[in-house]
Backbone as CSV, one residue per row, in Angstrom:
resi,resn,N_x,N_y,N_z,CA_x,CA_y,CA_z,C_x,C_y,C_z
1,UNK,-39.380,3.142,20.342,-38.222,2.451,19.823,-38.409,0.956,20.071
2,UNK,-38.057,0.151,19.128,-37.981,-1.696,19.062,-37.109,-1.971,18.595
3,UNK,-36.478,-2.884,19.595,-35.651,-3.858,18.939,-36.022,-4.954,18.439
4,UNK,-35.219,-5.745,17.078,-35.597,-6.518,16.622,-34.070,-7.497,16.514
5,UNK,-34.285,-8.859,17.039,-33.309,-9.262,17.273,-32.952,-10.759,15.873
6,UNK,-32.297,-10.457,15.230,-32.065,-11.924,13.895,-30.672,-12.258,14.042
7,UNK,-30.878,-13.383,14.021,-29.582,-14.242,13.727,-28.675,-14.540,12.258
8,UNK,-29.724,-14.024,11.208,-29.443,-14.669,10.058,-30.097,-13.531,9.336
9,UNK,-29.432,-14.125,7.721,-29.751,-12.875,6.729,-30.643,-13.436,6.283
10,UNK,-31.866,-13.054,7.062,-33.399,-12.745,6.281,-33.736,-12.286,5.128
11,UNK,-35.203,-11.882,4.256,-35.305,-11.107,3.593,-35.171,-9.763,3.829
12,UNK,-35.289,-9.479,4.971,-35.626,-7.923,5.552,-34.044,-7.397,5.935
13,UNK,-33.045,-8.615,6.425,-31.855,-7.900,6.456,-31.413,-7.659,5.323
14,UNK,-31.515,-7.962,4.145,-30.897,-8.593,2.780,-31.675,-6.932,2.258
15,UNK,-32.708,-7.053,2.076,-33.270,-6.157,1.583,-32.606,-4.933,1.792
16,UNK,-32.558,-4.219,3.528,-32.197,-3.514,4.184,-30.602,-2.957,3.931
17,UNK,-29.886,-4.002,3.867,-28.232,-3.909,3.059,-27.757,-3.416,1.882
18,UNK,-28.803,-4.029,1.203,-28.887,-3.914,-0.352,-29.278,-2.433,-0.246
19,UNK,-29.848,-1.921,0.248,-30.668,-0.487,0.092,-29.374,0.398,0.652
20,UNK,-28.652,0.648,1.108,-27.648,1.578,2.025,-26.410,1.021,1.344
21,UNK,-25.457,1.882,1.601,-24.105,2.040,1.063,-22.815,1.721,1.751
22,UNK,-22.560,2.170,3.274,-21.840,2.059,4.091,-21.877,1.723,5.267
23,UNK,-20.824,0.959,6.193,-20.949,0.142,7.579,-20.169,0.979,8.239
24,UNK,-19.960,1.472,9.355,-19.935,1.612,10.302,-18.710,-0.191,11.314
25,UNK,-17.619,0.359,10.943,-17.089,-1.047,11.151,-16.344,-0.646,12.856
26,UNK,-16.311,-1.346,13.864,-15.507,-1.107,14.973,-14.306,-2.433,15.438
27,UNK,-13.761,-1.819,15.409,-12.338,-3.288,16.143,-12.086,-2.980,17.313
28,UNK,-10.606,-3.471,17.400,-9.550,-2.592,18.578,-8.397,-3.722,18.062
29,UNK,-7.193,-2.997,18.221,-6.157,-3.483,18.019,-5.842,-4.279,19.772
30,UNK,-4.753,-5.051,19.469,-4.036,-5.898,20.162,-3.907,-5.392,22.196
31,UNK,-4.235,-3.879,22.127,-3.656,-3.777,23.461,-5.686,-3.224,23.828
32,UNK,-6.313,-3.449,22.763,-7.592,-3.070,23.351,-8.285,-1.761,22.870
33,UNK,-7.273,-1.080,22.195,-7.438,0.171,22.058,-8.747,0.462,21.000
34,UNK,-10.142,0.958,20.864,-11.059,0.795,19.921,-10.427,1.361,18.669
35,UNK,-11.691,1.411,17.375,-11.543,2.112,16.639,-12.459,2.275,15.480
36,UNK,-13.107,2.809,14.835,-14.200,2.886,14.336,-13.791,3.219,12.532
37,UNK,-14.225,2.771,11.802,-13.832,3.197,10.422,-15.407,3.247,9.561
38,UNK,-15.264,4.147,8.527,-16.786,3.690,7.535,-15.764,3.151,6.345
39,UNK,-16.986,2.305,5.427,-16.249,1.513,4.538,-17.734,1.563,3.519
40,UNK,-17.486,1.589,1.863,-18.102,0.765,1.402,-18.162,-0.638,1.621
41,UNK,-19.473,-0.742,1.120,-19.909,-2.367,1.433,-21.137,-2.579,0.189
42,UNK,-20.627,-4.184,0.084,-21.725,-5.074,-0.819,-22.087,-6.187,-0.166
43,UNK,-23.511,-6.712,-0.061,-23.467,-8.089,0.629,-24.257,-8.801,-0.149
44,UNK,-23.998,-10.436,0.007,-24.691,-11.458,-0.649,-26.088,-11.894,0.481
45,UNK,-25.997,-13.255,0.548,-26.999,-13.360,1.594,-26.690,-14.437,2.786
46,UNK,-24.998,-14.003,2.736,-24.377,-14.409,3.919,-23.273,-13.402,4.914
47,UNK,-22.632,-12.584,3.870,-21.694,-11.700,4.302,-22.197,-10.214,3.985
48,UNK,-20.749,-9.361,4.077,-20.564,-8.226,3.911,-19.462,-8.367,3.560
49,UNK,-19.012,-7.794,2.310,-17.810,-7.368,1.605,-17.235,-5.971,1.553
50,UNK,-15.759,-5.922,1.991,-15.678,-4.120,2.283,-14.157,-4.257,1.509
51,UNK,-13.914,-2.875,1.315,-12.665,-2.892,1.181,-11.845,-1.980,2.174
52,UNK,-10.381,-2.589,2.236,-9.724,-2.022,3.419,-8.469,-1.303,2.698
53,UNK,-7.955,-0.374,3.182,-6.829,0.763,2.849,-5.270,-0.891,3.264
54,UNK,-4.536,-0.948,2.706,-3.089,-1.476,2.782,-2.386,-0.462,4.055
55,UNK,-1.796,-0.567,5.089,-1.822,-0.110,6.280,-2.271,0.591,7.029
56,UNK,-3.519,0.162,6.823,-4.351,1.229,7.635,-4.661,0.702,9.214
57,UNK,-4.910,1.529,10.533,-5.467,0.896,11.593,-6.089,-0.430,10.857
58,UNK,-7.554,-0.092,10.381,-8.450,-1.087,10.456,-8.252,-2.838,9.905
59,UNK,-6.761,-2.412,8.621,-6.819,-3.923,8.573,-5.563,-4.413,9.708
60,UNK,-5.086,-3.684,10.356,-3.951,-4.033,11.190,-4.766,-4.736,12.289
61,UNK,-5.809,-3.941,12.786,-6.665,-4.405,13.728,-7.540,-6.161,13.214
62,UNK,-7.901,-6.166,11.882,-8.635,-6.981,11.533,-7.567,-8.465,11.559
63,UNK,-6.596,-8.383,11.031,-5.374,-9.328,10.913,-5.118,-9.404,12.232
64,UNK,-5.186,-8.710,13.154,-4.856,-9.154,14.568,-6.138,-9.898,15.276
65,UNK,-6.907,-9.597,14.816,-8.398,-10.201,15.700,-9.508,-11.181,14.541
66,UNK,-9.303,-11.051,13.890,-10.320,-11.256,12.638,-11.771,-11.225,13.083
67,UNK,-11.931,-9.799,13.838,-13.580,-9.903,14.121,-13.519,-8.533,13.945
68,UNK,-15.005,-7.666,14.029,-15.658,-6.319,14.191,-16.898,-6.430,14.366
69,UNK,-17.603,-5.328,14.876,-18.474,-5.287,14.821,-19.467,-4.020,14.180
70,UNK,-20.502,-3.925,13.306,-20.857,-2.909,12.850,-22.245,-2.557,12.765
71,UNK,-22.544,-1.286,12.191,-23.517,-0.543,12.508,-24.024,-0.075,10.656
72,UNK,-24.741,-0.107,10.181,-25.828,0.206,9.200,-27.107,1.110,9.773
73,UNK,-26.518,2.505,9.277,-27.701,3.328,9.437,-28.352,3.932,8.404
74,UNK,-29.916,4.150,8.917,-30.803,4.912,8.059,-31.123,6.112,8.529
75,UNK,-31.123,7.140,7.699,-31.547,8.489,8.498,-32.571,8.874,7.285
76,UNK,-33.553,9.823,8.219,-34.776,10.252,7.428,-33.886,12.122,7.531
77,UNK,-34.351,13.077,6.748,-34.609,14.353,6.537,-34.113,14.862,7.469
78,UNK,-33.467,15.963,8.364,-32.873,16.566,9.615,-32.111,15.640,10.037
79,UNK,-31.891,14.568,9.739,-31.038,13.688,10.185,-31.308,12.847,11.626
80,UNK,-32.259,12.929,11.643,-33.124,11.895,12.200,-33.121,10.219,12.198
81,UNK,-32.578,9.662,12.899,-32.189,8.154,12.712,-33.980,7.393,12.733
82,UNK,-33.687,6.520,11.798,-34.928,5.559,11.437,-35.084,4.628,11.972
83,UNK,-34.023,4.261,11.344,-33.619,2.522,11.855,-31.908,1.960,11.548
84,UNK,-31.906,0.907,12.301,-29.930,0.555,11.961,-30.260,-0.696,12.577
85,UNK,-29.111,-1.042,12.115,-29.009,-2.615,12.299,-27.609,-2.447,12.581
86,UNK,-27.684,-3.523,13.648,-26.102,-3.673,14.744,-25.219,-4.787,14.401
87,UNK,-24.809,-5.173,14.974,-24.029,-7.097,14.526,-22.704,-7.136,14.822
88,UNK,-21.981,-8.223,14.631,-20.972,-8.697,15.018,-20.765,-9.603,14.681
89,UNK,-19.548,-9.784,14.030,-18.954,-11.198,13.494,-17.640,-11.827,12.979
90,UNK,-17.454,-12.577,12.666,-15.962,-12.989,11.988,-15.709,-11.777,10.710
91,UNK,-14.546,-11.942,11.102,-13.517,-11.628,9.372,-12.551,-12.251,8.484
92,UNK,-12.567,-11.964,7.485,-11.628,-12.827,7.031,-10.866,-12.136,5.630
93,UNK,-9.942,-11.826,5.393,-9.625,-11.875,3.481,-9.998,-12.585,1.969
94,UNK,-10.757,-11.666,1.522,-11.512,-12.332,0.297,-10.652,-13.496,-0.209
95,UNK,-11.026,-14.554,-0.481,-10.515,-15.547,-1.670,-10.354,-15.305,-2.879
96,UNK,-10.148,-16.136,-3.699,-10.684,-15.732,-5.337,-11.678,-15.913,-5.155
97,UNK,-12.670,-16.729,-5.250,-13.978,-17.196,-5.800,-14.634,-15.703,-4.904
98,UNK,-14.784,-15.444,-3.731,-15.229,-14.494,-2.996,-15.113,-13.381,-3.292
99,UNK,-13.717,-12.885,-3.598,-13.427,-11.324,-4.402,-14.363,-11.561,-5.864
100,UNK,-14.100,-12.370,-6.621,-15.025,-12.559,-7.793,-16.716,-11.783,-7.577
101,UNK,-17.128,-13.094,-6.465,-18.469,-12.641,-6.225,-18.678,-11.101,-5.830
102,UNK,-17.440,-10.827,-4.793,-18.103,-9.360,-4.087,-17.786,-8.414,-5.689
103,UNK,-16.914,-8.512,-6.388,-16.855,-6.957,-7.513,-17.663,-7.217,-8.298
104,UNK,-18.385,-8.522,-8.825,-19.577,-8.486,-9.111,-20.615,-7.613,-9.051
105,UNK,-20.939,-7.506,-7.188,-21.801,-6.787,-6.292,-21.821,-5.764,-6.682
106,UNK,-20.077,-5.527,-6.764,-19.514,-4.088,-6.911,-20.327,-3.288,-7.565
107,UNK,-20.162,-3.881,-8.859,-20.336,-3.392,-10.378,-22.060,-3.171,-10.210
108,UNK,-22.844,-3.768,-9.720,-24.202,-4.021,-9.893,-24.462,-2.617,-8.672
109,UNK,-23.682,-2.326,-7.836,-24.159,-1.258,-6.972,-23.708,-0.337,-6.578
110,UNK,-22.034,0.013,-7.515,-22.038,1.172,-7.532,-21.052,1.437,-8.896
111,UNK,-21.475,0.788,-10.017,-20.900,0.857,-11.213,-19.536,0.519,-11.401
112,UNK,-18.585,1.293,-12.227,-17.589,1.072,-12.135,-16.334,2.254,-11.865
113,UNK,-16.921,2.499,-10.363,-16.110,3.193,-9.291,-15.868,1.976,-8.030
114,UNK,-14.865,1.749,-7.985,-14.788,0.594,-6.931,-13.573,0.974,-6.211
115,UNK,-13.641,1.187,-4.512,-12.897,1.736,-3.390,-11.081,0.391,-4.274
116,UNK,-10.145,1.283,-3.525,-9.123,0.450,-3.122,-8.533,-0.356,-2.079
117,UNK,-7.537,-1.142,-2.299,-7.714,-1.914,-1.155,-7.827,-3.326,-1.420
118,UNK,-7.928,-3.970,-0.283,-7.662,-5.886,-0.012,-9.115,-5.528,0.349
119,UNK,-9.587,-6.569,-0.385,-11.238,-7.042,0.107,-11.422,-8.064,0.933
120,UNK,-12.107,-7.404,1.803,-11.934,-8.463,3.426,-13.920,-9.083,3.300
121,UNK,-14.080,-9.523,4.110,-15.827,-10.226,4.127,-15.723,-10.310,6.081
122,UNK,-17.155,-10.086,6.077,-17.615,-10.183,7.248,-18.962,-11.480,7.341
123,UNK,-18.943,-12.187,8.434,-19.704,-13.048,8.224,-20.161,-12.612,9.467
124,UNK,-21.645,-12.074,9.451,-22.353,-12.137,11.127,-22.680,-13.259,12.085
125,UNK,-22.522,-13.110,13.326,-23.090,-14.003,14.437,-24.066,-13.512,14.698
126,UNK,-24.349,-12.641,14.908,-25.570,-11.920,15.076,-26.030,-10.535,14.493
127,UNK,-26.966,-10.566,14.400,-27.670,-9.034,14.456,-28.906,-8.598,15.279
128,UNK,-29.274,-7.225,15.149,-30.200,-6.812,15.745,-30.884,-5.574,14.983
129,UNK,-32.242,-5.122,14.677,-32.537,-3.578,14.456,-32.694,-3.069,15.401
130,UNK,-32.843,-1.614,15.337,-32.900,-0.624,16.188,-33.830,0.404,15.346
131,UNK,-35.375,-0.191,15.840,-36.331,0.664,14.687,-36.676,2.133,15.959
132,UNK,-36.702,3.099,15.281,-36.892,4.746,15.920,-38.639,5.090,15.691
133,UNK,-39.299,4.399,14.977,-40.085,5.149,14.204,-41.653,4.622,14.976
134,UNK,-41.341,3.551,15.532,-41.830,2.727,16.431,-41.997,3.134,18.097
């Protein structure tokens, strides 16, 4: 097992995003309490774009903290983990110009089936892989 530690969206994170479907998002609301959600996701080559349920934990949590942190996994055959990539970063509620760009994404990666919901963006501070295969 190797870790691989990036700060920034590389080719290899970019690539890696683009290839997979869903994050693995974690918060905690106000008194600490965790909480883990999966979400579609699209990313450019700064964020992650998700969409969030209208009262759900996760945007209650996100509006209270505007951070998470998440997990992107790959699994091979038996379900065998490959590789994933970790991170952590700001949040925020799409803009116009930003919602524009992410259903763009949308459309280009998963047609025109698109989740419901307020489209939120994640901007990383960091990341890391977690290669298995190694």
């Amino acid at each position: 097992m190797q870790t691989t530690v990036s700060t920034e969206f590389n080719a290899d994170v970019v690539a890696y995003l683009r290839d997979h479907h869903t994050v693995t998002l974690s918060t905690s609301s106000f008194t600490g309490f965790p909480h883990a959600n999966t979400a579609l996701y699209v990313n450019d080559d700064q964020r992650l774009y998700f969409f969030v349920r209208d009262g759900s934990v996760l945007l209650n949590n996100l509006v209270g903290s505007h951070s998470a942190a998440f997990t992107v996994d790959d699994y091979a055959p038996a379900w065998q983990k490959r590789r994933e990539l970790h991170g952590s970063g700001s949040c925020g509620a799409a803009d116009n110009l930003q919602a524009q760009v992410a259903l763009e994404l949308c459309a280009e990666k998963f047609g025109d089936s698109l989740p419901t919901g307020a489209l939120w963006w994640l901007a990383p501070s960091g990341m890391y892989f977690i290669d298995y295969t190694l």
